[in-house]
N, C-alpha and C positions, 0 to 999 in steps of 0.2 A: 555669578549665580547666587541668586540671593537662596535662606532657610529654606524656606517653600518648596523650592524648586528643587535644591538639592535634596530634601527628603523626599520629594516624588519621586525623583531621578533613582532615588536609590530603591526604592518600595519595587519601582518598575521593572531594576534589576534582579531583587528578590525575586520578585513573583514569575520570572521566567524560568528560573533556577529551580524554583519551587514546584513548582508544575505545567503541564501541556494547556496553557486556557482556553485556548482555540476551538482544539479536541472534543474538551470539553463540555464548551459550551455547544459545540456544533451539536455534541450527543443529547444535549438535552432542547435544543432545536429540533432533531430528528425525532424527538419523542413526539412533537405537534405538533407535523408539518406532514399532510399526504403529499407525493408526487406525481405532476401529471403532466401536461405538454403532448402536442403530438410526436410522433417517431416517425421515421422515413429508412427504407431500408434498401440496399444493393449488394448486391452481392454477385461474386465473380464464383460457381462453379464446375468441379475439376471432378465427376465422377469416379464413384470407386470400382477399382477392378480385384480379381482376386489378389494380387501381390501388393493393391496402391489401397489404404483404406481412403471412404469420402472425404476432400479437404475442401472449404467456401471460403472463401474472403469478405466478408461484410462490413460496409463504409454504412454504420447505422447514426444516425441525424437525430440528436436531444439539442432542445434550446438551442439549435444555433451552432452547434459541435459538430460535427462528423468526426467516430469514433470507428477506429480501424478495430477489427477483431477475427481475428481467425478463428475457424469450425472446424473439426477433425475428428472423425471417426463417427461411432455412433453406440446409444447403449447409453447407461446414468450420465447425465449432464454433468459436469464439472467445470468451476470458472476457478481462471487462475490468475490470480493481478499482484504485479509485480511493485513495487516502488523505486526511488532513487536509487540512482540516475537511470534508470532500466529501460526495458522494454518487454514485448511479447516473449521476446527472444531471451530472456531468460530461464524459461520454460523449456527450451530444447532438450533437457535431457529425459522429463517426466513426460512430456507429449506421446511419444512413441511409444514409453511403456505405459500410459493409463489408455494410450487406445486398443494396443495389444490384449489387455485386461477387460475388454471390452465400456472404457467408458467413452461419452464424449468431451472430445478437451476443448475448452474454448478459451482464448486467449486474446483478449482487447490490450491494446494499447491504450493506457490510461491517457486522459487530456493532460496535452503538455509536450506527452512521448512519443517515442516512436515515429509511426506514418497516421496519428490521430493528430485531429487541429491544438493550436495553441493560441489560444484566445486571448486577447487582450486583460490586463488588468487582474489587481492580485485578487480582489475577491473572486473571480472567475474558479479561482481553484481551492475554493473549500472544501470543507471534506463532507459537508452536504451536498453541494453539488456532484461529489463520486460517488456517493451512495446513492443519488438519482442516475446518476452512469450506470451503474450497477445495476438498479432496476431495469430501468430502460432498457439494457441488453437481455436482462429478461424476458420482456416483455415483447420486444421486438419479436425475437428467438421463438416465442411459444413456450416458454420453460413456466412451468408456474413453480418448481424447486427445483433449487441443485445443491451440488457438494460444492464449498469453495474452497481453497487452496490460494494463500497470501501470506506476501511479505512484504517487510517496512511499510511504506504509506498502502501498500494494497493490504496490509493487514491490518489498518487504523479502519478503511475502508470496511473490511470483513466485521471487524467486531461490532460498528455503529449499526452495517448494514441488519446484522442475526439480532442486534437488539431493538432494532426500529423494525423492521421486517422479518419477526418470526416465522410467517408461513413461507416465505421463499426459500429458507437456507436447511435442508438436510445436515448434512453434518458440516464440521467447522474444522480447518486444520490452518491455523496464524503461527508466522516465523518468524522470529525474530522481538517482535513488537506486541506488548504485555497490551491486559487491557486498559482503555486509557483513565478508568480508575483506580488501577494497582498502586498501593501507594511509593511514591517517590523514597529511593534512599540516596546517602549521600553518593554514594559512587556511580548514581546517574543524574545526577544535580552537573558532579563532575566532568564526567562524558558528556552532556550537550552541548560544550562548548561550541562547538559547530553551528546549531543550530541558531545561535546569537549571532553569531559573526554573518549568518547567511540573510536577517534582516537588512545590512545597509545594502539598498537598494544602489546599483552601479558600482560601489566598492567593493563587495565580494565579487562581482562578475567580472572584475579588471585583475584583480588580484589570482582568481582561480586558473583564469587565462593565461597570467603573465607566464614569460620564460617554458614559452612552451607546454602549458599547462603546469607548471614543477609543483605547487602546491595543493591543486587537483592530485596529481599521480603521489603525492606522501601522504597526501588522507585518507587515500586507498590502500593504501601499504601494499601495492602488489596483488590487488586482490581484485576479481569483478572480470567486469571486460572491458577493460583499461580506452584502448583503442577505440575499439567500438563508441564506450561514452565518447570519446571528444568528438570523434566524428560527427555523432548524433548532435551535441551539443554545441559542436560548431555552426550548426544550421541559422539562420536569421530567426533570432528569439528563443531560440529554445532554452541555450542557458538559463536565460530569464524569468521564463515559460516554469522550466523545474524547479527553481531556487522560489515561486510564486506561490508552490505550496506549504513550504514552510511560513511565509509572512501570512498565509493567508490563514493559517493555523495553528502556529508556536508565536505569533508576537508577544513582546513583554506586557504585562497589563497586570491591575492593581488584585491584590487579595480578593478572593469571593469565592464561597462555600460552593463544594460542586452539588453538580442535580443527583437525583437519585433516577437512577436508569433502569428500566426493569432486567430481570437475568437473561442470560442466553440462554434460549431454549435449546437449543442444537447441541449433541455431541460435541465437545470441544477437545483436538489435539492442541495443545502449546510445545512448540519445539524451540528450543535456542541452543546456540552453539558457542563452545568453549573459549573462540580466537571475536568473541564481536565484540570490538573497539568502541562500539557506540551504543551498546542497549547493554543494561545490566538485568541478568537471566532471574535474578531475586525476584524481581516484579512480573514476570512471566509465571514462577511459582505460585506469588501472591494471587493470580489471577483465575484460578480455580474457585476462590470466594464469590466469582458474579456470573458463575455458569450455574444455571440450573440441575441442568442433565448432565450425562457421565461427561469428567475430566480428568484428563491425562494428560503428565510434564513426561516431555523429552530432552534431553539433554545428547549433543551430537560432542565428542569430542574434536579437537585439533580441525575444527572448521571457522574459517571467518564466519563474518557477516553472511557472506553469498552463499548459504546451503547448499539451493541446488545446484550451484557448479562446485563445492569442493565434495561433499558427501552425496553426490548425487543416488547411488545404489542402495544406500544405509534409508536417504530421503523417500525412495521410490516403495521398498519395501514395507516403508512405515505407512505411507499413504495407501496402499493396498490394505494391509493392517486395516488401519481407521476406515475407510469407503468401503472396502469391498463388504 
């Protein structure tokens, strides 16, 4: 490898370590970019009775996608979008109590997951194209605002969506995942290792597989719903499908100054938790500098990554808290 190359090689290295470009960039994308396409909607449902509240199933059609998303209850809209490796289903514990509380909970399967499509190709899964998911299910729905509730990439999703799309989002409650201009410290330079490793395309996906998943199930440390992902991800493409959003939004690429994004207007809750192996909670702090309106840091102890399954009650109580 001749000079040249080896200082790009390394620039490229840097500048992954450095910060999310993709993100980034997507976010100042979404600053100039309307969404539109037509929607198509179906939906399976399941009348409420006094002991059963309303639940619908809707297979809603953007660009080309069929997006699975569950409807439940009724009363303030609320969307909940989960990230890696996840699904709807990670919501199970806060459904039943935000519909008790009288909201409605809706819960899409992001593109990729779940029983929503997984579309070819990595651009497919930018993080523009989930914040037109996002609308769209809006849109579909009748909602012209709601409350959203996100983690990992559905909280990349949340913060692009409240800043590109101030009049949709009521209030804001993001977990896990700062916003994506919070600036970078060393000890999430250090923690993304992961996210490097998940560009080579075919080599992380043999490797995550191998020996039974063994190196899937030690990056979770026991944490999530272990089973569940492989199953899901055992599927034709999925692994591929989910590992799509990182290339399609963390690749390495060279220095360049970020956009200036306007604030969130919405109410912002930021929560992170004590045990997360992969996001450093400093920059969740820092992220109260690009909220306009009230903000508030939560901090959960002795919980992984996966909030709402290890502090689920501590979780539920706070989202009452902020929505209600």
């Amino acid at each position: 490898m001749n000079d040249h190359c080896k200082q790009k090689s390394a620039n490229s290295r840097r500048s992954f370590i450095v910060g999310v470009g993709g993100v980034v960039a997507t976010a100042a994308a979404l600053t100039r970019t309307m969404f539109g396409g037509g929607l198509k909607r179906e939906s399976l449902q399941v009348p409420a009775s006094p002991s059963t509240p309303r639940y619908t199933e809707h297979h809603i059609a953007r660009d080309g996608v069929s997006l699975h998303v569950e409807d439940q209850g009724s009363g303030k809209p609320v969307v909940l979008l989960h990230g890696w490796p996840d699904s709807s289903y990670l919501w199970r514990n806060q459904i039943p109590f935000l519909v008790a509380n009288g909201f409605r909970a809706i819960t899409p399967d992001q593109r990729g997951f779940g029983r929503s499509d997984r579309p070819e190709g990595v651009a497919a899964y930018s993080l523009q194209n989930a914040v037109a998911d996002l609308v769209g299910i809006l849109d579909a729905l009748g909602i012209d605002k709601a409350d959203i509730v996100a983690h990992d990439w559905g909280a990349a999703v949340a913060w692009l969506t409240a800043a590109a799309h101030p009049n949709r989002v009521r209030r804001l409650v993001v977990l896990s995942v700062p916003h994506p201009l919070a600036p970078f410290t060393l000890r999430q330079r250090e923690m993304a290792w992961y996210m490097l490793f998940f560009q080579f395309e075919g080599i992380a996906e043999a490797w995550l597989q191998r020996d039974d998943w063994a190196l899937f199930r030690e990056m979770l440390r026991g944490n999530g719903d272990i089973d569940r992902y492989i199953s899901d991800l055992s599927r034709p493409d999925a692994l591929k499908a989910s590992l799509n959003w990182y290339r399609a939004n963390v690749a390495p690429h060279l220095p360049e100054s970020p956009p200036k994004l306007p604030p969130v207007e919405a109410p912002t809750l930021g929560i992170w938790s004590s045990n997360d192996h992969y996001l450093d909670g400093e920059r969740m702090k820092m992220s109260g500098q690009f909220v306009k309106a009230r903000w508030r840091y939560e901090q959960i102890d002795d919980a992984s990554h996966w909030i709402p399954l290890d502090a689920p009650d501590r979780l539920n109580r706070l989202l009452i808290e902020w929505l209600g």
